[in-house]
Each structure stands twice: as structure tokens, then as C-alpha cells.
C-alpha positions in Angstrom: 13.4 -7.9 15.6 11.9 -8.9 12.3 13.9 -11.4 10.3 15.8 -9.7 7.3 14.9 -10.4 3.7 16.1 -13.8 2.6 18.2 -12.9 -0.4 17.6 -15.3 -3.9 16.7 -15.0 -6.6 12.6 -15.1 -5.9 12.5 -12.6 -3.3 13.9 -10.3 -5.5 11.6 -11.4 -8.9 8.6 -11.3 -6.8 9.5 -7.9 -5.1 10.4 -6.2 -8.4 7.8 -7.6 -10.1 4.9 -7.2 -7.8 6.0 -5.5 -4.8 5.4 -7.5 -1.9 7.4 -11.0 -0.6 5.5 -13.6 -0.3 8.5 -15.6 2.0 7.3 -13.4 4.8 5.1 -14.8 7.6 2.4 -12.2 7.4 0.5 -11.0 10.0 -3.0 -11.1 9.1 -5.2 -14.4 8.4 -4.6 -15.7 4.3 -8.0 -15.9 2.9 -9.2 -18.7 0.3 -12.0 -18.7 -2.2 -14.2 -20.9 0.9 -14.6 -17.0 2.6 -16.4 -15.9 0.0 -20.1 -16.4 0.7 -22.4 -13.8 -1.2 -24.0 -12.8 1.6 -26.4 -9.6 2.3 -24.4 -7.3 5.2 -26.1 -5.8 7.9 -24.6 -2.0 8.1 -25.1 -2.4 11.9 -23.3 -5.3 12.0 -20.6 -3.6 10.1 -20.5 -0.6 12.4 -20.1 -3.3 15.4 -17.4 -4.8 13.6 -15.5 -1.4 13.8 -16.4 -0.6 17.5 -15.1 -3.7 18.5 -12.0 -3.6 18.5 -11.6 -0.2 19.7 -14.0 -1.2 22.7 -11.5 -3.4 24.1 -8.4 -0.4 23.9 -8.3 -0.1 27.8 -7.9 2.3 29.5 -8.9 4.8 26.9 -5.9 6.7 25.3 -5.4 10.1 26.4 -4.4 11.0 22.7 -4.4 9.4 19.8 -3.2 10.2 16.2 -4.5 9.7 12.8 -3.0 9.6 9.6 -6.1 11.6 7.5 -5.9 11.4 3.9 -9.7 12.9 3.2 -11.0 9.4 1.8 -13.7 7.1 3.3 -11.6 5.0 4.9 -9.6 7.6 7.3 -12.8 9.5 7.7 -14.7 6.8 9.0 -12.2 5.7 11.1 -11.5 8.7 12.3 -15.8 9.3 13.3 -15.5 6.2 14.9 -12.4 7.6 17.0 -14.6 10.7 18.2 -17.7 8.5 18.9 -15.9 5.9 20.7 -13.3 7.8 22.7 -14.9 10.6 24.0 -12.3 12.0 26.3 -9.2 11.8 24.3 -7.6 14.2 22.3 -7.2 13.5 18.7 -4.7 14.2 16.5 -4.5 14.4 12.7 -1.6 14.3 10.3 -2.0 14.6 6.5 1.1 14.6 4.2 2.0 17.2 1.1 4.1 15.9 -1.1 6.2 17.8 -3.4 5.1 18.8 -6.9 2.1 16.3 -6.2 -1.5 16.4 -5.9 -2.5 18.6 -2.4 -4.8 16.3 -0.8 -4.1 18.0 3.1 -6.8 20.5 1.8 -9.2 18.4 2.3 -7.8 16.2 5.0 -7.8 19.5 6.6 -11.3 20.1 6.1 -12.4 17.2 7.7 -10.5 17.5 10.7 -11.7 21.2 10.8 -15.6 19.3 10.5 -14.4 16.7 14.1 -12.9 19.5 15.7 -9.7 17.5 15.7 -6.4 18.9 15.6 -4.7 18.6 12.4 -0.7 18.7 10.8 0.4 18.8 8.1 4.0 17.1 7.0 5.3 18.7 3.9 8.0 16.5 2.1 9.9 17.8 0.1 13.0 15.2 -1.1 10.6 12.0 -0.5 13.6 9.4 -0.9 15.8 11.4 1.4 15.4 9.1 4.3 15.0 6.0 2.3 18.1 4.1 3.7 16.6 4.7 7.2 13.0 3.3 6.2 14.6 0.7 4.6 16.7 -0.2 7.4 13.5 -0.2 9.3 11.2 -2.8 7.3 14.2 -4.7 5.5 12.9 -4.7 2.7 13.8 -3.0 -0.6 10.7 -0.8 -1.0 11.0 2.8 -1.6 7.0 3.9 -1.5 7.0 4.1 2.3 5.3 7.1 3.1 4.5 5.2 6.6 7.2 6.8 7.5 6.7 10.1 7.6 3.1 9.3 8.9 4.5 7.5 11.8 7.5 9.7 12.6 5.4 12.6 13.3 2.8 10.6 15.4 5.3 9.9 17.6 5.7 13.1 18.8 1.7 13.3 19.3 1.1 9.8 21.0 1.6 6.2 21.4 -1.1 5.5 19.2 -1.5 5.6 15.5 -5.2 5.0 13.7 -5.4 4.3 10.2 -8.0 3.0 7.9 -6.3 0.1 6.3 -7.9 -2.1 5.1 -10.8 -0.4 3.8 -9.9 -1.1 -0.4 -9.0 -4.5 -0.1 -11.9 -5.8 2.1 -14.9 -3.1 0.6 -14.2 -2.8 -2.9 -11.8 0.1 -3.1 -9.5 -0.4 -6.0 -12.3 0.7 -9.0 -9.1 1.4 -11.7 -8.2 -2.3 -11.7 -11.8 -3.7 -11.5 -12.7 -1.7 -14.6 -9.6 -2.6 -16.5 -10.1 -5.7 -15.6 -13.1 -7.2 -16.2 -12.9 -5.3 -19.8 -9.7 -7.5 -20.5 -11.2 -10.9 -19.7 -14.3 -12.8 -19.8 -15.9 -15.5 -17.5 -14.7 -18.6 -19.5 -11.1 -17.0 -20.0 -8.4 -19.3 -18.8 -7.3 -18.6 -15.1 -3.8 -17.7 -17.0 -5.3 -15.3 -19.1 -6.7 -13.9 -16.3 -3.4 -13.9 -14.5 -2.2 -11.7 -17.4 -5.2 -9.2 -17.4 -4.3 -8.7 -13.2 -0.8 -8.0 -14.2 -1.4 -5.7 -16.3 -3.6 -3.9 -13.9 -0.5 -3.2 -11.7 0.8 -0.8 -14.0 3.4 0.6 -11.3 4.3 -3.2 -10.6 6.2 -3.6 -13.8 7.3 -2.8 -17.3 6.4 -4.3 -21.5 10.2 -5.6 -21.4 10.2 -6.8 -17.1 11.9 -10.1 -18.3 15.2 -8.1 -19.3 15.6 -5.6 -16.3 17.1 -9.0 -14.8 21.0 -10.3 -14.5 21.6 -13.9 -15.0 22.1 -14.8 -11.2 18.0 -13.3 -10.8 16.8 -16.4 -13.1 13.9 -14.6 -13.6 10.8 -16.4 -15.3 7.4 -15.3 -15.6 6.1 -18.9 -15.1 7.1 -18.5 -11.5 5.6 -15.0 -11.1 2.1 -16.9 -12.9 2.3 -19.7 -10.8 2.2 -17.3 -6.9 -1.0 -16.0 -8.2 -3.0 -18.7 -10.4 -4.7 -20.3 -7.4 -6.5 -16.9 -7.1 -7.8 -17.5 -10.6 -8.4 -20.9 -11.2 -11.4 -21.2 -9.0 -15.3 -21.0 -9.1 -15.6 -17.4 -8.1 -17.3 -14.4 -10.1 -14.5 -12.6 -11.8 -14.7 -10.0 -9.2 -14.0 -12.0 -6.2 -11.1 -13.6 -8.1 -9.8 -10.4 -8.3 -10.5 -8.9 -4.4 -9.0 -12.8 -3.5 -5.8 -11.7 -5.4 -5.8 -8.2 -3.9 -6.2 -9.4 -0.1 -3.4 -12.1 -0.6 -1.0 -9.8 -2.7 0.0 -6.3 -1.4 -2.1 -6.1 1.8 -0.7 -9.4 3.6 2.7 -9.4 2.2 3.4 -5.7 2.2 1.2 -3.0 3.4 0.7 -4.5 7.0 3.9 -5.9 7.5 5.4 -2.1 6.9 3.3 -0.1 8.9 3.7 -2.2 12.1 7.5 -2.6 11.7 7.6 1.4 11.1 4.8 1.9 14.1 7.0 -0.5 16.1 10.5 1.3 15.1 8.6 4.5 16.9 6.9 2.8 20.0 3.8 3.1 18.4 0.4 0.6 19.1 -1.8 0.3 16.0 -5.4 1.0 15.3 -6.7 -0.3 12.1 -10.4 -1.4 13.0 -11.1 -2.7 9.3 -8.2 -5.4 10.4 -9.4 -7.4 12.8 -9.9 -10.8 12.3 -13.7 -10.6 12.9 -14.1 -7.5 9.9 -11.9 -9.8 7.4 -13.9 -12.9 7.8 -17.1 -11.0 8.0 -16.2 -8.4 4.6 -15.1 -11.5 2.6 -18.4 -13.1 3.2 -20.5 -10.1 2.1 -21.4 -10.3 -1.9 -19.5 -8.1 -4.2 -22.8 -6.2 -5.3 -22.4 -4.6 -2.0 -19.2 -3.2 -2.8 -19.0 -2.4 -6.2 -20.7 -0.4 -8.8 -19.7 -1.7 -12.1 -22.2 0.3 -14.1 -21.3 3.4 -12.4 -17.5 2.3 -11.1 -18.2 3.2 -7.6 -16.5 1.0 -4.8 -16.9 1.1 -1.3 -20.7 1.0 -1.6 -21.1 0.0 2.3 -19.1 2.9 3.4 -20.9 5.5 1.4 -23.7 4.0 2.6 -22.1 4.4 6.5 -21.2 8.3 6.0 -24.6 8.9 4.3 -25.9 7.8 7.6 -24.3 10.1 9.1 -24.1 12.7 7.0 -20.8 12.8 6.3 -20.9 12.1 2.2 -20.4 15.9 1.6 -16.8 15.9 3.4 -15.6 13.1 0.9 -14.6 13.7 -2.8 -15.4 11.0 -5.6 -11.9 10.7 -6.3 -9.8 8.4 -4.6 -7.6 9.7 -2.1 -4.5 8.4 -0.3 -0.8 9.2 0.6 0.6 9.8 -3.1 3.7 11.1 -4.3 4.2 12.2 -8.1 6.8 10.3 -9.1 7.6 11.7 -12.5 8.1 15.1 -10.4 9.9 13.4 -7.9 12.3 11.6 -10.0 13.3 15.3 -12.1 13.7 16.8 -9.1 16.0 14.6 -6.9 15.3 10.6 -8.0 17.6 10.9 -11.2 20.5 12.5 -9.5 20.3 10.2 -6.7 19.8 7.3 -9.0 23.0 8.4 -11.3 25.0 8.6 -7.7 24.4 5.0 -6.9 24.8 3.2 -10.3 27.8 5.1 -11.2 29.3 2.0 -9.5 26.2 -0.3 -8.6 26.7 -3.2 -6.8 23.0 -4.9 -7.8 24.8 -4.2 -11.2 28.4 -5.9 -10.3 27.2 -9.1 -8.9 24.8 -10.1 -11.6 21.2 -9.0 -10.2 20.3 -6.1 -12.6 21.1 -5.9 -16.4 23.0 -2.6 -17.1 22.0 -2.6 -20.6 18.3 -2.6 -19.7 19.3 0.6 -17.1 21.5 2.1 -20.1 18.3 1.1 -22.6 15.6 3.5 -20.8 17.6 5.8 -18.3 17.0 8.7 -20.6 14.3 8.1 -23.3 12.2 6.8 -20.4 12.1 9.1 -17.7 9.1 10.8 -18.1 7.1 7.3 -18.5 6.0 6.7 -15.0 6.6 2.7 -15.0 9.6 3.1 -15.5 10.6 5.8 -13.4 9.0 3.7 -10.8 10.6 0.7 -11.7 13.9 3.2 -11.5 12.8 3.8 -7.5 12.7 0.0 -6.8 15.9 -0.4 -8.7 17.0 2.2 -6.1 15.9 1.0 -3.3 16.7 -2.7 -3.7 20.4 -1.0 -4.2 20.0 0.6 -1.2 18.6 -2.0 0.6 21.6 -4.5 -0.8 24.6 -1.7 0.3 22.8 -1.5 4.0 22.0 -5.5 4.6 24.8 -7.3 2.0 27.8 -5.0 1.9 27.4 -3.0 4.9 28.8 0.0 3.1 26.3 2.5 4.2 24.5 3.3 7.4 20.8 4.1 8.0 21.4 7.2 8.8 22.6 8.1 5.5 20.5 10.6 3.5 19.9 10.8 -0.2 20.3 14.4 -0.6 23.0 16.3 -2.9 
């Protein structure tokens, strides 16, 4: 069993703040600025890299599912799949989301293109089984779409594929570089540039974060700086500083932790071929012109250059794709009533975690600003998360449906 969240007042700053723990033992090797090497790749390397791993799968899986989004990094995994595995049955699972943007069209379209079998999950009340998610990962996240991912691949095999991986270790995250690099220069201070990254995240946290707090958080900025200034204060081109940060941040100390305790809640063995130790050393080594397009903000430049190969560039759309909910839509449809059930009486509230005035302060005049309904989601799930692990009052099998 994975050990529960350690409850102080860090855990909670850093998890509110930025959205992963760094108190976990993560699962995948930390990187430094020594892996960075500027190096040309070799695209065949790359694509041995990816077969690798699924080489060694023995005997070969008589099925196998894959959560299909309709971007590079699903659809490349999931070639690979068909190429590697001749003989096994694959099967595909997009998810709709409610009021949100239908990306199981063309997650559908590609499956259609493999001759793959496809599903697609339609959620409806996204935070309805939050307590049970929770429960599983114990942590207080509420974005865990794995959930729903992994729930229905159970019924379809004992194996789950994904692409993970793919943003953090080829350049995937073109929003933040742009933002980025227009908000700092090479000679800025590494805490300047700490504060440009920050403000990158803008579903991380709010202008006025310092006063969602109660006194028994302690909350400081300094030690929300200080996790993530070793990541700046290096000799590395702005852009590596920046894919350093994103490898060490969400990736390690969220992302992979909650997708195998979910996989591993349904008896399910993991495929992520971008993962494996040999891809991670090898990716951080390559230089960043390979990855990124800043003229043209493309990322991913060695995976477009993979599905061009192949012929496969048509099937992917330039806009990014993954599992995304709407969370203004979400939170008018079902996240304000459940929100207004729980802090009626909170108990994050009561013993001096949360401030009520900062909940009373934006409850209404901000709930059509997305940070702060999603800083209204983690205020909800940390809730949820502190009635299931601190005072027991609730069960996992509660649902968050009126």
C-alpha cells in the first residue's frame, strides 16, 4: 500500500500551490542540469528507445488498452503498439467530458485509421467519484481523470498504454515556453525566473494565493521559491531551465505517482514507453532545438518528425490535445453545489488550514474566473481528502452527486 500523505503544513502549501508533493518518493529517476547535453538525436535511436521496452513485455499480451486522446503522444504510442504486438487485440478508450471540448472525435478517427477498437467514456458529473479517487492515490487532487481511463480498461485487459511522458521529455508544453521566455531574459536573476515559471501555471494558483491560507498552514512564498530555485540558478539556456523544472515538478511528484496507484487499484500493468529509464536519460541529453520551435511555437519537433515518417502527420491536429475537463462548466453545473455542501460546515475551515474570509471573498464574484474555480476544486478535494484520511467521517464510496 502506498504511504498516506503526511499532513503539515508544507504538503499542503506545496500541493495547493503547485500541485504535486514533493515528500513523496517518486518513482521515476530525478534529473539535474548534468543530463542536459545538447546533443544531435538519431530518430532511429529514438524509435529503439520506444520498442525497447515493449520488446521485453513477455509473452505478448492478448489485449491491451490505450487511453487515446488524438495527440502525438497517444498516437505514437499507440503505432508502436500495432507494430510491435502483432497478434493482440487493441483497445482504445477516449473520454468526453461534459460541456467541454469533444476531443473523442478525433481519438476516434485515429483508432478508425489502426483498425483498433475504440470507447468512448462520457462523464458527465466529473467530481462524482472524487472521494473514491482520492481514497485511491491519497492525495488531495481532484484533476484525476486517470480514473475513469483506468476504470474502463479494466474491463478490457490487464494492460494500460499511455503516452506519458511525451511533453515533459520532447518539448510539449509550448503555452508556458512562450510565456515564458517573453517574461524573462538570460541575465534575469534565477528568482525572477522562479516568478515568471509561476506565473506560467496559471491553474496552480491565484494574485492573492498567500491569503487562501489559515494560520496553522504558515504559508510563505520563500519556501514555495526555495523547492524550485535549484532549477534556475544554473548554467542552462532558459529553456532547459524550464523543461528541468517541468520533469522535476508535476511529472515525478504527481502525474506518475497517480496513474500507477490508480492502474494498481484496478490490477492493471503499465505501458508508458517514453518512461523508461533509457528514453529519460537519452531525451534530456538531446538539445532543445530538437524540440522546440520558438519562432513558430511548435514542440515536439522529433515526434512530428516520427509520424511524418510514417505518414501519420494528417491524423494529428496542431492543437494540443489531452484528457481535459471545462472547469468553468463543470463548476456551474455540479462543482458549486457540491462545494457549498461541504463548507457549509468545513472542517479544513474549523481547524485553521483554509481562511473563510478568502472563500467568502471570491465564492461569488469569482466563479466564472477559471483560477479560481480551480483553486475552488483543490479546496474541495483537500476537504475531501482531510474528511476520508483525518476525520474518518466519509467513506470512499461516497458520491458527490445531489
Amino acid at each position: 500500500m502506498p504511504p498516506k500523505t503526511v499532513l503539515n503544513s508544507s504538503t499542503i502549501n506545496h500541493i495547493l500551490t503547485l500541485r504535486y508533493n514533493r515528500t513523496q518518493k517518486p518513482l521515476l529517476p530525478k534529473i539535474t542540469a548534468n543530463n542536459f547535453q545538447n546533443k544531435t538525436p538519431s530518430l532511429d535511436h529514438i524509435e529503439h528507445l520506444i520498442e525497447k521496452p515493449l520488446k521485453k513485455i513477455k509473452p505478448y499480451p492478448e489485449k491491451i488498452a490505450i487511453a487515446l486522446s488524438g495527440g502525438m503522444d497517444s498516437t505514437l504510442t499507440l503505432f508502436f503498439l500495432k507494430k510491435i504486438f502483432l497478434d493482440s487485440t487493441v483497445e482504445s478508450i477516449s473520454i468526453k467530458f461534459s460541456d467541454s471540448v469533444d476531443e473523442s472525435k478525433t481519438a476516434a478517427a485515429i483508432a478508425e485509421h489502426f483498425e483498433v477498437n475504440h470507447r468512448i467514456v462520457f462523464v458527465d458529473n466529473y467530481l462524482k467519484e472524487l472521494p473514491k479517487s482520492i481514497s485511491i492515490v491519497k492525495m488531495p487532487f481532484w484533476d484525476l481523470h486517470w480514473y475513469y481511463v483506468a476504470k474502463e480498461a479494466s474491463t478490457l485487459s490487464k494492460y494500460l498504454a499511455s503516452g506519458d511522458g511525451g511533453d515533459e521529455l520532447f518539448g510539449g508544453y509550448t503555452f508556458r515556453y512562450k510565456k515564458f521566455l517573453s517574461l524573462v531574459k538570460p541575465n534575469s536573476t534565477p528568482i525572477k525566473k522562479v516568478k515568471a515559471y509561476l506565473e506560467c501555471h496559471e491553474r496552480d494558483n491565484v494574485p492573492d494565493q498567500s491569503d487562501l491560507f489559515g494560520q496553522k498552514s504558515c504559508f510563505t512564498w520563500k519556501s514555495i521559491y526555495e523547492g524550485l530555485l535549484p532549477y534556475f540558478d544554473n548554467s542552462l539556456s532558459l529553456l532547459d531551465q524550464v523543461f528541468l523544472a517541468d520533469y522535476n515538478g508535476k511529472l515525478l511528484y504527481n502525474f506518475s505517482l497517480v496513474s500507477k496507484r490508480i492502474n494498481e487499484s484496478f490490477n492493471l500493468k503499465a505501458i508508458t514507453p517514453f518512461l523508461s529509464k533509457d528514453m529519460i536519460s537519452y531525451a534530456m541529453g538531446v538539445s532543445n532545438l530538437y524540440k522546440y520551435d520558438e519562432k513558430n511555437n511548435l514542440g515536439k519537433l522529433l515526434f512530428r518528425d516520427l509520424l511524418s515518417k510514417y505518414n501519420l502527420n494528417s491524423l494529428i491536429p496542431n492543437k494540443k490535445l489531452g484528457f481535459s475537463v471545462n472547469t468553468i462548466n463543470l463548476w456551474n453545473s455540479y462543482g458549486e453545489e457540491i462545494f457549498e455542501y461541504y463548507f457549509d460546515d468545513s472542517r479544513i475551515v474549523k481547524d485553521g488550514w483554509i481562511s473563510r474570509g478568502w472563500i467568502d471573498k471570491h465564492k461569488q464574484s469569482k466563479r466564472n474566473d477559471v483560477r479560481y474555480v480551480n483553486k475552488f476544486l483543490g479546496l474541495l478535494a483537500f476537504e475531501i481528502w482531510y474528511r476520508l484520511f483525518v476525520t474518518k467521517e466519509i467513506k470512499s464510496n461516497t458520491l458527490l452527486s445531489f
